[in-house]
KEPAKOL-996933 format. One record per residue: x, y, z of N, C-alpha, C, O in turn. Coordinates in steps of 0.02 Angstrom, whole numbers, padded with zeros to 5 digits, always signed. Layout:
<volums>
XYZXYZXYZXYZ;...
</volums>
This chain:
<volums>
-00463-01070+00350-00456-00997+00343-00421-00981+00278-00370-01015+00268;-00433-00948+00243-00417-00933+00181-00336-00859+00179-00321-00804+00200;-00320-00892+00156-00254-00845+00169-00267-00759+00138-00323-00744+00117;-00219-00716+00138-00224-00673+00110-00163-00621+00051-00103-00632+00059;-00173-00597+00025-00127-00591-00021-00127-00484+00001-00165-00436+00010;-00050-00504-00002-00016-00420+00033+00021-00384-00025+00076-00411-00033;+00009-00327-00073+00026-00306-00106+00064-00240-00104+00037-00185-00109;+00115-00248-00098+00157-00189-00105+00141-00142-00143+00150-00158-00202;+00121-00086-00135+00094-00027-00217+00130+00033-00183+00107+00080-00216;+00174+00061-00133+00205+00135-00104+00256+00124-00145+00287+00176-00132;+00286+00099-00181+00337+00117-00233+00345+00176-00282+00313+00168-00333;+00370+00216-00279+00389+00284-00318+00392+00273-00406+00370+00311-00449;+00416+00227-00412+00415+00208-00477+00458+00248-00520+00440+00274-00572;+00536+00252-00485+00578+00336-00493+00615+00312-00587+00628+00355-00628;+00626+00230-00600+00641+00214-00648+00584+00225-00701+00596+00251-00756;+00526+00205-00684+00487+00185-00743+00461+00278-00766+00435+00297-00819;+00470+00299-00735+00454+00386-00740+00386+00379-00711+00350+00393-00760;+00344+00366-00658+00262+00382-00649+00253+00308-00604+00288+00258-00595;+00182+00332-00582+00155+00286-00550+00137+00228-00608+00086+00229-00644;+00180+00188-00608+00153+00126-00644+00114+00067-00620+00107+00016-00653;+00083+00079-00543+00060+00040-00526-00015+00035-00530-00049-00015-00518;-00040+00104-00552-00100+00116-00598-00099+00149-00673-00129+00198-00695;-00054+00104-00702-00046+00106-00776-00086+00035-00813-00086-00019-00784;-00105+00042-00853-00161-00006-00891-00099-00029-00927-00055+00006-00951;-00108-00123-00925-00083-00150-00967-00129-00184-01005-00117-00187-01065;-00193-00216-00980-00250-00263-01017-00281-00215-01066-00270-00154-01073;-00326-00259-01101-00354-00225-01167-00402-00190-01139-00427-00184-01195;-00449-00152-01096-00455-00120-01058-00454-00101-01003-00497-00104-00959;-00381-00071-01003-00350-00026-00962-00327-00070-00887-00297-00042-00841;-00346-00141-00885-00345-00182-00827-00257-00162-00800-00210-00175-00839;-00246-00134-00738-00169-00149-00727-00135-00212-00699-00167-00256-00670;-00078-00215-00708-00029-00287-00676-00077-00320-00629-00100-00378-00629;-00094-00243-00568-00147-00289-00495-00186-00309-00504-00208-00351-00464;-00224-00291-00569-00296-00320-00588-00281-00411-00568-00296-00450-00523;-00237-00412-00638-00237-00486-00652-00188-00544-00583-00173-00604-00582;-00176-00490-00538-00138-00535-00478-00193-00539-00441-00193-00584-00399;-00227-00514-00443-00296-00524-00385-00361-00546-00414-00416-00548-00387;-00344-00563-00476-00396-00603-00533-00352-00694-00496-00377-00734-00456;-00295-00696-00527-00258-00749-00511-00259-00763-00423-00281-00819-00411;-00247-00738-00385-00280-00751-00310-00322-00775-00310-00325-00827-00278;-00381-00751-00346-00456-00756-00304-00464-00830-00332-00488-00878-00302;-00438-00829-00396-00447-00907-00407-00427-00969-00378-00458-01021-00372;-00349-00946-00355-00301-00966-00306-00341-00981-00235-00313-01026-00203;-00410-00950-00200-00438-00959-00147-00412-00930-00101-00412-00955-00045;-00382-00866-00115-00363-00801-00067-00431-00782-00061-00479-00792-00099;-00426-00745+00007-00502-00711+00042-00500-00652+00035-00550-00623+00013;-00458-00626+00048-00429-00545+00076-00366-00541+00033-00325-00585+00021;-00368-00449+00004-00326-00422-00028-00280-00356+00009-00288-00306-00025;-00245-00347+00054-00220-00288+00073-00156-00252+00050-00097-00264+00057;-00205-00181+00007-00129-00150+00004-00096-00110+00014-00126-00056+00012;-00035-00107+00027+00002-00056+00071+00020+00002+00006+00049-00009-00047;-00002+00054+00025-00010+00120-00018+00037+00174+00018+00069+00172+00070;+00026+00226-00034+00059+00300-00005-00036+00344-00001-00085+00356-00036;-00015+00350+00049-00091+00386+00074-00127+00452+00021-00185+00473+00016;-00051+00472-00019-00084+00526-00052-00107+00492-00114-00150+00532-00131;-00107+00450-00155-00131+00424-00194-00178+00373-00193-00194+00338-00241;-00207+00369-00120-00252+00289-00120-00331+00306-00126-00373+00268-00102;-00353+00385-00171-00411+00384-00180-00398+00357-00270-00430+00310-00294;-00358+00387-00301-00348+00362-00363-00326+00303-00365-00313+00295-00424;-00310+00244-00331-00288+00181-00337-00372+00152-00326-00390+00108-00364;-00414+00173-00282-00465+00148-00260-00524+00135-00331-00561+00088-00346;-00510+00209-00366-00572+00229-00435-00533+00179-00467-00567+00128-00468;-00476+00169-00495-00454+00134-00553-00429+00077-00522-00408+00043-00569;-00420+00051-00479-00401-00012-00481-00478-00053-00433-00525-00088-00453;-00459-00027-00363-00495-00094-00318-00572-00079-00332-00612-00115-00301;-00588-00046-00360-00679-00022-00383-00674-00076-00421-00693-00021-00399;-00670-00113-00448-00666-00174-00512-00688-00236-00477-00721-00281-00503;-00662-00233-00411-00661-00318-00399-00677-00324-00311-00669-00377-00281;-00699-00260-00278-00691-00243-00214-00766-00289-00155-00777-00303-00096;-00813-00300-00249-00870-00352-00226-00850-00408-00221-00893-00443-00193;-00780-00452-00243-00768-00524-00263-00719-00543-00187-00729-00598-00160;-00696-00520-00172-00640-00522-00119-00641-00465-00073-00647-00411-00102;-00637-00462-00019-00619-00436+00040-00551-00376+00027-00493-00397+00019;-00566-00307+00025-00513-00281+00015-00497-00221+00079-00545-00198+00108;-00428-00200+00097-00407-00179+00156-00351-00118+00114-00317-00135+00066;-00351-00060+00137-00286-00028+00103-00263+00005+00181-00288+00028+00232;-00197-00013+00151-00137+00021+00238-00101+00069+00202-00084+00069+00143;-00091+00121+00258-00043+00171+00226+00038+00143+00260+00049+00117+00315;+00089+00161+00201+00147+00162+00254+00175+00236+00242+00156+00278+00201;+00220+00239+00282+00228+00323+00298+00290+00326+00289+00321+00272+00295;+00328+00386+00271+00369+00398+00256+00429+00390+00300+00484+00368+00283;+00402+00419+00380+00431+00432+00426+00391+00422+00485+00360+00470+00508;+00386+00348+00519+00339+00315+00558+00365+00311+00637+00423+00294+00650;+00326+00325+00678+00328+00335+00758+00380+00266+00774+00351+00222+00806;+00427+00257+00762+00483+00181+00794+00496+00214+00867+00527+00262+00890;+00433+00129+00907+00480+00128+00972+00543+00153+00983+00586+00126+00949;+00565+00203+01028+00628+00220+01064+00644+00251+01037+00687+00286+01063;+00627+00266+00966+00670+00313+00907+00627+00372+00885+00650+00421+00854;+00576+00365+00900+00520+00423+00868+00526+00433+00803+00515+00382+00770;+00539+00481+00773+00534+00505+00703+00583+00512+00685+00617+00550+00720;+00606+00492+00641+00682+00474+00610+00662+00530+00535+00616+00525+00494;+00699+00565+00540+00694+00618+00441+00720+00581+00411+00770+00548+00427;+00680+00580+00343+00671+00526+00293+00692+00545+00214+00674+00602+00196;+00722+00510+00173+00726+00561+00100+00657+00496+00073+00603+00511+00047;+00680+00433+00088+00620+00380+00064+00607+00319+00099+00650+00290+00132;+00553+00299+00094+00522+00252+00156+00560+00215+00160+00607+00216+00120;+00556+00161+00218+00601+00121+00242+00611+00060+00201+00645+00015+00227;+00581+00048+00126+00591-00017+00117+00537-00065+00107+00482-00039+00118;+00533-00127+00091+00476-00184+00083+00478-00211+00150+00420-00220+00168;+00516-00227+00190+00515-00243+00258+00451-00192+00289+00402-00212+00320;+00464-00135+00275+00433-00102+00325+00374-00096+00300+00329-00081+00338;+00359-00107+00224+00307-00116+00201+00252-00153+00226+00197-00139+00249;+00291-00212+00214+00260-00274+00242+00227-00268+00334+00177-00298+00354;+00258-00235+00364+00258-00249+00426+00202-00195+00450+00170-00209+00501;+00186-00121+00407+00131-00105+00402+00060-00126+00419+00018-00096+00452;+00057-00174+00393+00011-00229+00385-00020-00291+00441-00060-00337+00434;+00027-00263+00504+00015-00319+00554-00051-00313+00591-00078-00365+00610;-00083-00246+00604-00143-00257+00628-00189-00284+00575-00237-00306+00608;-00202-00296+00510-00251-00318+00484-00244-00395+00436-00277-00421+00391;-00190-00412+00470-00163-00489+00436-00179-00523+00473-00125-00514+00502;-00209-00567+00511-00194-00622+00552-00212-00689+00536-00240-00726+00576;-00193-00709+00469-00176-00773+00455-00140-00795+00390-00134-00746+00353;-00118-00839+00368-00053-00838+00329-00062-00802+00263-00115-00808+00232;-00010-00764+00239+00003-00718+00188+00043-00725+00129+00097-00754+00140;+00032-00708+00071+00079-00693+00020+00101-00630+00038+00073-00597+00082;+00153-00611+00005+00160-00554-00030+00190-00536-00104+00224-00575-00136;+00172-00475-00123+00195-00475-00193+00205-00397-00202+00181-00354-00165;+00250-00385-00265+00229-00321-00278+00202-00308-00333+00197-00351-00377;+00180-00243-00340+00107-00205-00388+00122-00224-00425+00082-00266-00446;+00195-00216-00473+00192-00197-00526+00226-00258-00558+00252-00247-00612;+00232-00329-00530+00251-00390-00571+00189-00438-00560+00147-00449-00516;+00207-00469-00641+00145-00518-00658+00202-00590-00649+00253-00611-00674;+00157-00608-00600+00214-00690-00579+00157-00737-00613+00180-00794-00606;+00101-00741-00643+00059-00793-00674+00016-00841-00625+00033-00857-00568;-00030-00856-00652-00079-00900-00638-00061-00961-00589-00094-00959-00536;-00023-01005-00594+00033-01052-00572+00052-01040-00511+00037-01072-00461;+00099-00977-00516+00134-00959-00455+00085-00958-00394+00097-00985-00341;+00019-00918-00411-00039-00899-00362-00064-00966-00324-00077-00961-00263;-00072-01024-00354-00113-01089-00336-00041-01134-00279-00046-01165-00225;+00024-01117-00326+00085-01144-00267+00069-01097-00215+00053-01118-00160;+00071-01068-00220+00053-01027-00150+00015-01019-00087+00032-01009-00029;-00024-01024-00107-00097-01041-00085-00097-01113-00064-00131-01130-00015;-00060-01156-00100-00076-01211-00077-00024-01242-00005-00036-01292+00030;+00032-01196-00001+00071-01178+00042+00067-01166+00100+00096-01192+00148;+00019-01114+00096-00022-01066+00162-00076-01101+00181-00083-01098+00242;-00120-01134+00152-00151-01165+00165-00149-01241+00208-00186-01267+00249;-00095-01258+00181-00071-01330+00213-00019-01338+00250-00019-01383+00293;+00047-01288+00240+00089-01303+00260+00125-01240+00313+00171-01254+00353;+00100-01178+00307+00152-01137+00337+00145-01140+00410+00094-01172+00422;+00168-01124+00452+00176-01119+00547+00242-01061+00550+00280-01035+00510;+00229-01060+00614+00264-01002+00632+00347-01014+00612+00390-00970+00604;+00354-01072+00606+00446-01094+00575+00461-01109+00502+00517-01115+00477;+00394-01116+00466+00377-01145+00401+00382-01067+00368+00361-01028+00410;+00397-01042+00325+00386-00997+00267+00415-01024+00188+00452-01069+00170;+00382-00977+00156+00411-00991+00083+00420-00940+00024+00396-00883+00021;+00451-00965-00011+00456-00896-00080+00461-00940-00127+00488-00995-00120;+00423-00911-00197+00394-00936-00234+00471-00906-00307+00462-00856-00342;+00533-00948-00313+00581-00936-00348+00550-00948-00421+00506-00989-00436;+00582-00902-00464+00574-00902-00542+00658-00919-00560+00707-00926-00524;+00650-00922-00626+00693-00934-00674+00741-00872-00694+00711-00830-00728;+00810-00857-00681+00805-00788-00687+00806-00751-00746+00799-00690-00749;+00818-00799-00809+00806-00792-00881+00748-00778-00905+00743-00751-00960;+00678-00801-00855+00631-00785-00857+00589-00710-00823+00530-00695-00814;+00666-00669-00807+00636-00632-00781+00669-00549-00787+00663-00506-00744;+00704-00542-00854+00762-00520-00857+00705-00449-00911+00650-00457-00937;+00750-00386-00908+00696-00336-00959+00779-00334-01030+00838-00351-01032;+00745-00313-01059+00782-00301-01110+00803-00201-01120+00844-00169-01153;+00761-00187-01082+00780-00121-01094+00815-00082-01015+00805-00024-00996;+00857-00136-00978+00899-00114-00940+00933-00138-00892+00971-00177-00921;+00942-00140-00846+00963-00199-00783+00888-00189-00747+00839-00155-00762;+00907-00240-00684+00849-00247-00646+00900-00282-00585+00953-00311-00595;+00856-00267-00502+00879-00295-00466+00830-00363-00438+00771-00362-00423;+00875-00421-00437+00864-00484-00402+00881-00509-00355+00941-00501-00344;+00842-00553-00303+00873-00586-00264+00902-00669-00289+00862-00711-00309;+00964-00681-00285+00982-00728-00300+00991-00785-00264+01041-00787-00228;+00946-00841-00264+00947-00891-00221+00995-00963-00197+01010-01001-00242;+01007-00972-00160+01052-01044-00141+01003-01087-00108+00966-01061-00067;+00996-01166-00125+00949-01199-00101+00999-01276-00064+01052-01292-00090;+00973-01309-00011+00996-01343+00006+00967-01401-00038+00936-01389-00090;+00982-01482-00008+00955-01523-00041+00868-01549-00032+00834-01590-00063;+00858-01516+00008+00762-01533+00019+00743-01456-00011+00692-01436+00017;+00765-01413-00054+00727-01359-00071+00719-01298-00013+00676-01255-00002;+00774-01314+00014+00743-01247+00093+00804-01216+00060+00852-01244+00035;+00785-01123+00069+00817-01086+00076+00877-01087+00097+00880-01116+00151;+00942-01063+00074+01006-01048+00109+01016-00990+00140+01018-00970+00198;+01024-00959+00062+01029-00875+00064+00990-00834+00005+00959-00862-00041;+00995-00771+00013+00970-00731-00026+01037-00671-00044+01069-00635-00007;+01039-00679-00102+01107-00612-00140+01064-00572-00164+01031-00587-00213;+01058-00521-00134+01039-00467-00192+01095-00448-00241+01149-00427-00218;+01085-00453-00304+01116-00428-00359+01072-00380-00400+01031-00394-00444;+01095-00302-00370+01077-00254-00410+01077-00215-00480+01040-00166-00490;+01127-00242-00533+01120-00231-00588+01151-00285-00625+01209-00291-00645;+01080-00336-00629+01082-00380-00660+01066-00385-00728+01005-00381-00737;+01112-00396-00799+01097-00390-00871+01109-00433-00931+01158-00465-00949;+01063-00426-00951+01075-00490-01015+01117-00455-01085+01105-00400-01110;+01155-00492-01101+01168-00482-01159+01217-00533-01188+01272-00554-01172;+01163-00545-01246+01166-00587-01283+01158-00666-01274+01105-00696-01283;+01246-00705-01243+01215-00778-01212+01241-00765-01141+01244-00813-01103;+01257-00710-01123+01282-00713-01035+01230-00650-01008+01201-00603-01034;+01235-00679-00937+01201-00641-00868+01267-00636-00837+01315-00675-00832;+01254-00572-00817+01299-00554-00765+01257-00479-00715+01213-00441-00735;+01284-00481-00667+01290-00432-00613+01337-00385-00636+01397-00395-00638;+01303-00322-00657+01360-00281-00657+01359-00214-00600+01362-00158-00626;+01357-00215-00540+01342-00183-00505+01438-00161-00490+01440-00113-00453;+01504-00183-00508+01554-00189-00502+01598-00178-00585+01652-00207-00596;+01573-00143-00624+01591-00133-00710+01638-00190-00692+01621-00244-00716;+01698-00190-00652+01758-00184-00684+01756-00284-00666+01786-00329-00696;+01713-00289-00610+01724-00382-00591+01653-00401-00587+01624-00417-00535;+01624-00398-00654+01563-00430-00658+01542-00509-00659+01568-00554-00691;+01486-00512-00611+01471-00576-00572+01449-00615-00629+01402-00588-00656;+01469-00679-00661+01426-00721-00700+01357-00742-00665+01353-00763-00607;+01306-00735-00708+01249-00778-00679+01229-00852-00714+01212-00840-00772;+01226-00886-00707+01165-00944-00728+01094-00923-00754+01060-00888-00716;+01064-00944-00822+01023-00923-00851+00976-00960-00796+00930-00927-00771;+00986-01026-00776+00924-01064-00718+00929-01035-00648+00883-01048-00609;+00968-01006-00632+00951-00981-00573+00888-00955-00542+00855-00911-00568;+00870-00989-00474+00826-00963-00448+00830-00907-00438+00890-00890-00438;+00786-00852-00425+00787-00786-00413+00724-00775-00373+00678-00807-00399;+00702-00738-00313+00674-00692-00285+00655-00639-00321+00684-00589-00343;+00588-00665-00323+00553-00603-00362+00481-00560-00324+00423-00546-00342;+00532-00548-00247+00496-00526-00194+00411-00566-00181+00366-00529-00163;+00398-00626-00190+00346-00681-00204+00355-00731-00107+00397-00773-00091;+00319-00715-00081+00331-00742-00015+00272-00776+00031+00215-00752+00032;+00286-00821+00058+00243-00845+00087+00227-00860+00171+00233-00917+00192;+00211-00815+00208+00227-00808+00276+00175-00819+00320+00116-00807+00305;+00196-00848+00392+00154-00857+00432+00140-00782+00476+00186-00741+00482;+00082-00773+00499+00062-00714+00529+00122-00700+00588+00145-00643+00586;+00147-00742+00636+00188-00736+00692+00234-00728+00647+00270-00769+00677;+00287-00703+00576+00328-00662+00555+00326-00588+00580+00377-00560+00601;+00271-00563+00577+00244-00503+00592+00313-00481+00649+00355-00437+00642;+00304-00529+00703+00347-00506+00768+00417-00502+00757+00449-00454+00779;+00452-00563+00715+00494-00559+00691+00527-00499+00651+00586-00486+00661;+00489-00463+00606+00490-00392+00551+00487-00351+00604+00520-00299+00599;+00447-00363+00668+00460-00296+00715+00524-00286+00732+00554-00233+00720;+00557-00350+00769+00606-00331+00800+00671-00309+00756+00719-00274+00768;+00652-00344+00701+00735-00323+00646+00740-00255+00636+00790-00220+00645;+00663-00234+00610+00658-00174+00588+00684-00123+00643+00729-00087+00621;+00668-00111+00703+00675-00077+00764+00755-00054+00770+00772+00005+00765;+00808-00119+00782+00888-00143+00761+00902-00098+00708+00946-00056+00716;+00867-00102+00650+00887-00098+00579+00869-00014+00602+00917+00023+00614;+00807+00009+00608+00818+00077+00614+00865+00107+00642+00888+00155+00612;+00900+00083+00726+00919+00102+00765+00990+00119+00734+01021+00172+00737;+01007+00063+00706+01090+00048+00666+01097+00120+00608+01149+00145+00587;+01032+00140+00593+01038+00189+00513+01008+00222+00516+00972+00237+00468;+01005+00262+00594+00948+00317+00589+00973+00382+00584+00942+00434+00597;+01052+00378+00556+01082+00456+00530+01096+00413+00423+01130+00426+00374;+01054+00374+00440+01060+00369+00358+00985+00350+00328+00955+00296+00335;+00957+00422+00286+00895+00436+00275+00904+00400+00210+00865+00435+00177;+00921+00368+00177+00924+00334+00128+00916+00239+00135+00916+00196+00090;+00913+00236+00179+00939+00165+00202+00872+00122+00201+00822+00143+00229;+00874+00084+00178+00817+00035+00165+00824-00049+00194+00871-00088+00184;+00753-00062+00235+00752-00086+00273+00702-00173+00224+00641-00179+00225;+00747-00222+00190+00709-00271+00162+00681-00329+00179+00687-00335+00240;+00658-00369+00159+00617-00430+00160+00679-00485+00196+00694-00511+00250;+00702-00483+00120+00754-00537+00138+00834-00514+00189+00887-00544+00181;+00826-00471+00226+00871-00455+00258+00844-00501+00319+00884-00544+00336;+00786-00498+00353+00743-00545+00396+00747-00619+00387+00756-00665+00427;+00740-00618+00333+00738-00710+00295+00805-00757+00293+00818-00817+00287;+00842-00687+00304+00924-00734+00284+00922-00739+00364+00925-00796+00385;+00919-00699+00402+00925-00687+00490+00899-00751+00500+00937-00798+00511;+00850-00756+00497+00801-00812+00514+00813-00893+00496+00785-00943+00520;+00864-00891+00447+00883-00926+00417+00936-00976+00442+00940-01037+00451;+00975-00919+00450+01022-00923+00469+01041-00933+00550+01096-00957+00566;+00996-00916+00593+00990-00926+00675+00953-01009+00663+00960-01043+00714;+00933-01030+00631+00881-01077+00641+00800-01075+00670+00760-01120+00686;+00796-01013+00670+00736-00993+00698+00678-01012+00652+00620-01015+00674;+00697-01026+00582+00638-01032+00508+00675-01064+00469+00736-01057+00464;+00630-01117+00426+00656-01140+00366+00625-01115+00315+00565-01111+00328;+00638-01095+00261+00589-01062+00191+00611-01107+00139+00662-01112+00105;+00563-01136+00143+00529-01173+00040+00540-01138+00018+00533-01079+00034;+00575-01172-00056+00583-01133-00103+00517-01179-00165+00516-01239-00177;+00475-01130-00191+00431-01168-00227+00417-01133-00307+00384-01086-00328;+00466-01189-00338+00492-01162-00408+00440-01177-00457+00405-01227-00468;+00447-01107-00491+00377-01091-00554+00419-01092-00617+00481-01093-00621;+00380-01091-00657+00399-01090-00710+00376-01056-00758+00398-01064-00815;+00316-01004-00742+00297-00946-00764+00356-00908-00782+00405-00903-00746;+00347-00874-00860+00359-00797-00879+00334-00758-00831+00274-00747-00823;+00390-00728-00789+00381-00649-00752+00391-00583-00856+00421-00583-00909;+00326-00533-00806+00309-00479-00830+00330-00420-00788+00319-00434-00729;+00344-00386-00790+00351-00301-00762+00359-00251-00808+00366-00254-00869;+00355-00206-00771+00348-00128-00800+00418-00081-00790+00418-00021-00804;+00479-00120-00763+00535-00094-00725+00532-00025-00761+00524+00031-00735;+00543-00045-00846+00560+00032-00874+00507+00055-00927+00503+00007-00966;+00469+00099-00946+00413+00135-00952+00405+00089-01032+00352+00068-01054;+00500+00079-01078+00496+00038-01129+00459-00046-01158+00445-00071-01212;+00455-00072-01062+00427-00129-01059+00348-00153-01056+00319-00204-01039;+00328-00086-01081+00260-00094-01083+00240-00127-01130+00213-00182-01125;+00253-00095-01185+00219-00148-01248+00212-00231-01259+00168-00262-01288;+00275-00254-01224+00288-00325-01226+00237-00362-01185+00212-00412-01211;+00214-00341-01108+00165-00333-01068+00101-00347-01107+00075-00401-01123;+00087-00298-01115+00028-00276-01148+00034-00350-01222+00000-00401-01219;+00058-00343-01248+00064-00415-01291+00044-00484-01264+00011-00527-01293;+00065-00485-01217+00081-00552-01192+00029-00561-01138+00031-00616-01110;-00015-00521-01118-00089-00516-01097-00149-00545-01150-00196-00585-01144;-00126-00507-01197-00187-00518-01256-00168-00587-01281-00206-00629-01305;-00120-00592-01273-00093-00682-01303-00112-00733-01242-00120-00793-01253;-00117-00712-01197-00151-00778-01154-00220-00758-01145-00260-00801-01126;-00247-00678-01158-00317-00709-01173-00359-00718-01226-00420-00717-01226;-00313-00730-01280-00318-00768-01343-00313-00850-01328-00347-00888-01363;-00263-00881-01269-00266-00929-01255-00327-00962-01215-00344-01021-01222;-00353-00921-01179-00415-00915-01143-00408-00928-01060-00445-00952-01016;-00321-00889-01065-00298-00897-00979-00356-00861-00931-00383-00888-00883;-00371-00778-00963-00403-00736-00957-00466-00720-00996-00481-00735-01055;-00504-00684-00944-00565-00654-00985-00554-00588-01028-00504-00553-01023;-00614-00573-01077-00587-00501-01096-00682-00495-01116-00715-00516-01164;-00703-00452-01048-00683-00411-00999-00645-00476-00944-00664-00534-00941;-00576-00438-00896-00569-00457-00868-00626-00480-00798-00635-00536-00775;-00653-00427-00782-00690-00403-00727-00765-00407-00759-00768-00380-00814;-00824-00433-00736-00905-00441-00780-00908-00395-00742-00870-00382-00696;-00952-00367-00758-01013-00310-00706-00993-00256-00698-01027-00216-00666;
</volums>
C-alpha cells in the first residue's frame, strides 16, 4: 500500500502578509506544494490530502492541484475554525486549533501510513524517499517518525522563526521535542530569544523539527483523545493551540510510541517572511539548472 502524504495549507500566513501557500516560487509560477508533491510522487506516495480553509479551496484547486491532480490521487479536507468536540460542542474561536487538529481532520480519508508536512516548506528531494521508505517498511501502530534537519540549515535571515528542538537517545529514537519560538542567527551564534533578557544558546547541528512526520494511521485515535483533554483544559482560551508534538512527547513519554529520528541533510526553504522569497526562487532555478527538477515542472 503506498503511503500518503498530508499537507497542512489552513495557515493564515499572518507573518508573511498573504496566503503564501499559493504564491509562485518556480520559474513558472510552480508553488513550494508543487515541488513537495513532485518530490512524493517520486518518493512512491499514492495519495495527496490537504487540509485547507474551506473559503479558499476553489483557488488552491485552479492554481495549485489542477497541475498534477492526473499523476496522484488527490483529497482536500476542510478544518474549521470552531469544530463540533465531543462533550464540548462549539467552543468560540479567535484561530483554529493548531496542526494537531489539523492533522486529525484527516482521519476519515487516511487509512494507511502518512507523512505530514506543511505548505509552505521545501524539505527536498531526500527527505521525501527517507520517508517513504519508513512508511513503507517500518511504521506500526508504536513505530513513528520525524524526518530532523540541521537547524543551521533552516534558519531565515530576515527574522526569527519557530522550531522544534530535538533530544535523541542512543538508537536515534526521539526523547523530546522543545519548541523554541524565536529562534535567531546572528552572525556565529543561535540562540532562542523568546526571553531578551536569558537567551537560550543553540547548536548550529542541532536537530530540529521541521513539522516533517511520519505516522501510523492508528495515531489518528491517539490525536483524538489528546485533542478532546486539550480542548477541555482551554476551552475559555480562544487562542490556545492544540500541536503535533504536544502528542509525540505524551506518547513518548508514557511508552506508548517510539519515534525515529531520520536525519537529512537537505537545505530547508520557506517563505516565513514575504523577504524570503527571492532566495527561494534562486535556489529552485539552481537545482533545475542542476537537473534536480524539470522546467516545465508539470508536462501537459
Amino acid at each position: 500500500m503506498k503511503p500518503t502524504l498530508v499537507v497542512l495549507a489552513a495557515g493564515m500566513g499572518s507573518r508573511y502578509g498573504g496566503l503564501k501557500q499559493l504564491d509562485g516560487v518556480g520559474p513558472r509560477e510552480e508553488t513550494i506544494i508543487d515541488f513537495s508533491v513532485y518530490d512524493a510522487i517520486r518518493a512512491g506516495f499514492g495519495k495527496v490530502v490537504f487540509i485547507v480553509r474551506e473559503s479558499f479551496v476553489e483557488d488552491f484547486k485552479d492554481k495549485v492541484s489542477a497541475r498534477f491532480e492526473n499523476l496522484i490521487e488527490v483529497v482536500f479536507v476542510f478544518q474549521p475554525m470552531e469544530p463540533d468536540i465531543p462533550g464540548l460542542g462549539l467552543i468560540p474561536r479567535q484561530k483554529p486549533w493548531g496542526t494537531g487538529h489539523a492533522v486529525l481532520v484527516a482521519k476519515d480519508v487516511v487509512n494507511e501510513p502518512f507523512a505530514v508536512i506543511n505548505a509552505d516548506d521545501y524539505y527536498g528531494m531526500s527527505s521525501f524517499k527517507i520517508i517513504a521508505d519508513f512508511l513503507i517498511n517500518k511504521a506500526s501502530p508504536t513505530h513513528f517518525a520525524m524526518v530532523g534537519f540541521q537547524l543551521s540549515r533552516t534558519l531565515s535571515p530576515n527574522g526569527s522563526v519557530s522550531r522544534g528542538v530535538c533530544e535523541m537517545d542512543a538508537e536515534h529514537n526521539l526523547t523530546t521535542v522543545i519548541e523554541r519560538t524565536k529562534i535567531v542567527i546572528d552572525g556565529q551564534t543561535i540562540s532562542d530569544q523568546e526571553d531578551a533578557e536569558n537567551p537560550v544558546a543553540l547548536s548550529f547541528d542541532a536537530l530540529v523539527s521541521m513539522n516533517f512526520w511520519g505516522f501510523h494511521p492508528d495515531f489518528f485515535n491517539s490525536l483524538e483523545m489528546h485533542f478532546i483533554n486539550f480542548a477541555k483544559a482551554n476551552q475559555d482560551n480562544p487562542k490556545a493551540e492544540f500541536y503535533i508534538p504536544l502528542v509525540v512527547n505524551d506518547l513518548i513519554q508514557s511508552n506508548q510510541a517510539k519515534v525515529e529520528v531520520l536525519e537529512c541533510k537537505e537545505q530547508w526553504y520557506g517563505v516565513t517572511y514575504a523577504e524570503d522569497k527571492p532566495k527561494v526562487q534562486k535556489a529552485i532555478l539552481d537545482m533545475i539548472g542542476e537537473g534536480v527538477y524539470n522546467d516545465p515542472l508539470w508536462k501537459g
